[in-house]
N, C-alpha and C positions, 0 to 999 in steps of 0.2 A: 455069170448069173443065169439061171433059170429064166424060159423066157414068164413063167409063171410068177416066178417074184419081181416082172416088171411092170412099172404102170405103163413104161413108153419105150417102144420095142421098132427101129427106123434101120431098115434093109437098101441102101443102094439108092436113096432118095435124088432128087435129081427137079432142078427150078429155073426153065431157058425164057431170058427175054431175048427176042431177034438172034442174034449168032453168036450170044455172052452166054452162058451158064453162072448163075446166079447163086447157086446151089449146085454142087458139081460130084455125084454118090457117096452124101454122106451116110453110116452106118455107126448107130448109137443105142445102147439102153440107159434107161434111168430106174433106178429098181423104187420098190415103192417105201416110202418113207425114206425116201435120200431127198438132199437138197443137192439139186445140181446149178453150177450157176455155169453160163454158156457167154462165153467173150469172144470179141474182136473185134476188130477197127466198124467205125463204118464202113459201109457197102461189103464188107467180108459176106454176107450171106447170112447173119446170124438172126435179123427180123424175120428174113423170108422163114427160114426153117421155123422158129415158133410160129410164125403166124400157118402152116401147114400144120403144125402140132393141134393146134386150136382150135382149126376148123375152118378157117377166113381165106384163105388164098388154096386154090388148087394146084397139085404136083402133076409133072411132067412124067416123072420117072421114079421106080422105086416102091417100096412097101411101108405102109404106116400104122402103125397099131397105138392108141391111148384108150386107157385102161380096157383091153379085152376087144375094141372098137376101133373102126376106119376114121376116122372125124372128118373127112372127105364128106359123107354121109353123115355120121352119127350127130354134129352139130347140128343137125335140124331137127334132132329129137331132142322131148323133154326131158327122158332120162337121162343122155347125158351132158343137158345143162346143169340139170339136177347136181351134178357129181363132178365138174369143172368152174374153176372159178380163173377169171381173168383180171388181170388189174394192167390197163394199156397205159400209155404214154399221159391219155387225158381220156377220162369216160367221159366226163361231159359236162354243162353249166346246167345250174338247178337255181338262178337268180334270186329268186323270190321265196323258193322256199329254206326252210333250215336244217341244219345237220341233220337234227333226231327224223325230220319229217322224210327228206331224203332216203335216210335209212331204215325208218320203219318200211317206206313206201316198195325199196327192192326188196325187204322182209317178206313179201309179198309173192313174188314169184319162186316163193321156195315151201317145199313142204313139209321141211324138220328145218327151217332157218333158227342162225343163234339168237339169241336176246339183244334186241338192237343195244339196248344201253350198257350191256356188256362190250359188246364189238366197240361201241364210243368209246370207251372206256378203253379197253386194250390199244386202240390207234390212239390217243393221246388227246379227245377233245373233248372227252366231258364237261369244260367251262365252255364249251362252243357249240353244245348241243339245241340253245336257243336260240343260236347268232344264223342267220342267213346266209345263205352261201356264198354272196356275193360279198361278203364281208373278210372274209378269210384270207389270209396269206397265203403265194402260192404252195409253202409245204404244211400247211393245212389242208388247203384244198386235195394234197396228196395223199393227205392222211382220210382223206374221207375216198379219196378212188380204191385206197386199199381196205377199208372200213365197206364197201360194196363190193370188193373182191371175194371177201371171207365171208357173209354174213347169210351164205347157203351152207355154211359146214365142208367146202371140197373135201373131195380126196385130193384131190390133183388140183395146187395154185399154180398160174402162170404169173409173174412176175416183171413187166416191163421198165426198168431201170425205176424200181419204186422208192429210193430216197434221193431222189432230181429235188435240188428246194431244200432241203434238210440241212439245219443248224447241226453242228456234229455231235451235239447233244440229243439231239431229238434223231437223229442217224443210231446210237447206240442205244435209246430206247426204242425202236424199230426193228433194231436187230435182236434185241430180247423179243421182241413180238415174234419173230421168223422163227427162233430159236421152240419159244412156248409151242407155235403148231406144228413143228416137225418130232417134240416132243409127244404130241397127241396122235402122231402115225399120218400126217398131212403131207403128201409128196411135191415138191415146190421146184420148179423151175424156172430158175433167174437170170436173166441179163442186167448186165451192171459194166460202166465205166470205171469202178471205184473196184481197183485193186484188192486195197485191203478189206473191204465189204465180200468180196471172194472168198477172201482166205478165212473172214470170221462165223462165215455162215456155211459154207459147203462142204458136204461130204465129197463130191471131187467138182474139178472144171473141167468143159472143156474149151480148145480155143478153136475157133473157124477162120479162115484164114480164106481168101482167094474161093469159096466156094468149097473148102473142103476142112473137113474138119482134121487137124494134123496132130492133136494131142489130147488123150484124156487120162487124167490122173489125178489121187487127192493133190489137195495144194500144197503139202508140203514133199510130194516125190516130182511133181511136174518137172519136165526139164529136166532128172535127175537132179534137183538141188541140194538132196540132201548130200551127194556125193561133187560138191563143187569146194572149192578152196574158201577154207576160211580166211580172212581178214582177222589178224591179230592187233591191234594198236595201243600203244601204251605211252607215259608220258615218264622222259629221265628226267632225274632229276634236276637237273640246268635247264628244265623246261620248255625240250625242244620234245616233240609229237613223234614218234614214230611207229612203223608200220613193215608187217611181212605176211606173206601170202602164205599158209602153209595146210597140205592135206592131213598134218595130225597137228591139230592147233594144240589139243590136249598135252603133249609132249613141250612144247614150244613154249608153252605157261609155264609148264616143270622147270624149265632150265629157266626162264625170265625171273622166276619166285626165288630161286637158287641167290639168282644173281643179286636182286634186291634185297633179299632178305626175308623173303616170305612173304613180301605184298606189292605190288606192282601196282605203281601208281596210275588210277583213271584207265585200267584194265577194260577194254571191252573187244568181243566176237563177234564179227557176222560174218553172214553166209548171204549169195544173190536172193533180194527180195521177192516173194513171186512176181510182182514188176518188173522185175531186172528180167526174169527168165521170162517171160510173156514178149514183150519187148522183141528181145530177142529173137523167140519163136515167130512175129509175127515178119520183123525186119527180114527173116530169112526166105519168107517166105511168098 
């Protein structure tokens, strides 16, 4: 990619505590209107690096660019809080006050902010927009961290593990919320522990490992998965399960279907999850 078609553009980056490397030169683009989401264990390096994307911790080593800007610097300017939106771990308690007032009230330091009862509404709490804060579930309360993430319009979301709390119901309408602002041109950078919240949202990952970053790819080539052994298993008819490994599964069905008769009983294919392959990538690493 063009470094021009990137919002975040990271040459040789580099993050030492005492005689550890923390962040060890990683080198990454994120082009604009991609959703990238950024995995790895704890302590791999993957908070420090956002939190240098952001603007909140300073780098040792290395080149940073979001949107066009250092954020070394640029974070103490209003333009580009203006055009950055963060949603952390936990923005904060607002006890006394309530949803709507909360979020009118960050409506405030923005000067084309969306329609707070809009943003209610897209995060899932329009019946809680008169409830107090302190009244709230913790993935409610999550839903209004990401309801103040959005409500300056970003170009550019940072996303810190934002369905932590989520019934997996309310996980998948979250992930329609993700979906709608990368549909609007909104570049979103995500960390997540939840696998398949990776794979349902991202145009690639990557994974951070020991301070360096070892893999980027969409989720479905990462780890070359698409070129790993399918898992064939099907069920005879005496009712015993069986199972073979094979790199042309499509073949392997031809002759099973031959055999049965043209249907193969409790027929199913996979391939390594991208957890299987993440896993892996990190184990090795």
């Amino acid at each position: 990619m063009n470094n021009g078609d990137a919002a975040i553009v990271v040459r040789g980056l580099r993050k030492v505590y005492g005689d550890r490397a923390a962040v060890d030169g990683i080198d990454l683009e994120v082009g604009r209107g991609e959703v990238f989401a950024l995995l790895g264990p704890n302590g791999a390096g993957k908070t420090t690096t956002v939190e240098i994307l952001e603007g909140f911790r300073k780098r040792d080593g290395g080149e940073v660019t979001v949107l066009g800007a250092d954020p070394a610097t640029a974070s103490r300017t209003e333009s580009f809080r203006q055009r950055v939106g963060i949603v952390l771990q936990g923005t904060g308690e607002f006890d006394e006050l309530t949803v709507g007032e909360v979020v009118r009230h960050f409506a405030r330091f923005y000067s084309s902010p969306d329609d707070p009862g809009t943003v209610i509404t897209r995060v899932g709490l329009r019946d809680k927009a008169g409830a107090r804060t302190h009244t709230l579930s913790g993935g409610q309360k999550r839903r209004l961290d990401v309801a103040l993430g959005i409500i300056g319009r970003p170009e550019l979301l940072f996303l810190d593990e934002p369905t932590t709390g989520f019934d997996p119901e309310a996980r998948r309408e979250f992930w329609g919320l993700i979906k709608d602002l990368r549909s609007s041109g909104t570049t979103i950078v995500l960390t997540t522990h939840y696998l398949d919240e990776a794979e349902a949202l991202a145009d690639r990952v990557g994974v951070i490992a020991a301070g360096r970053l070892i893999a980027v790819d969409t989720p479905r080539l990462l780890g070359s998965r698409d070129e790993a052994l399918a898992t064939v298993s099907w069920r005879t008819p005496d009712g015993v399960w069986e199972s073979a490994q094979s790199a042309a599964p499509t073949a392997l069905i031809t002759d099973l279907a031959a055999r049965y008769g043209g249907e193969v009983p409790a027929l199913t294919v996979t391939r390594p999850t991208l957890e299987d392959v993440y896993l892996e990538m990190i184990g090795a690493a």
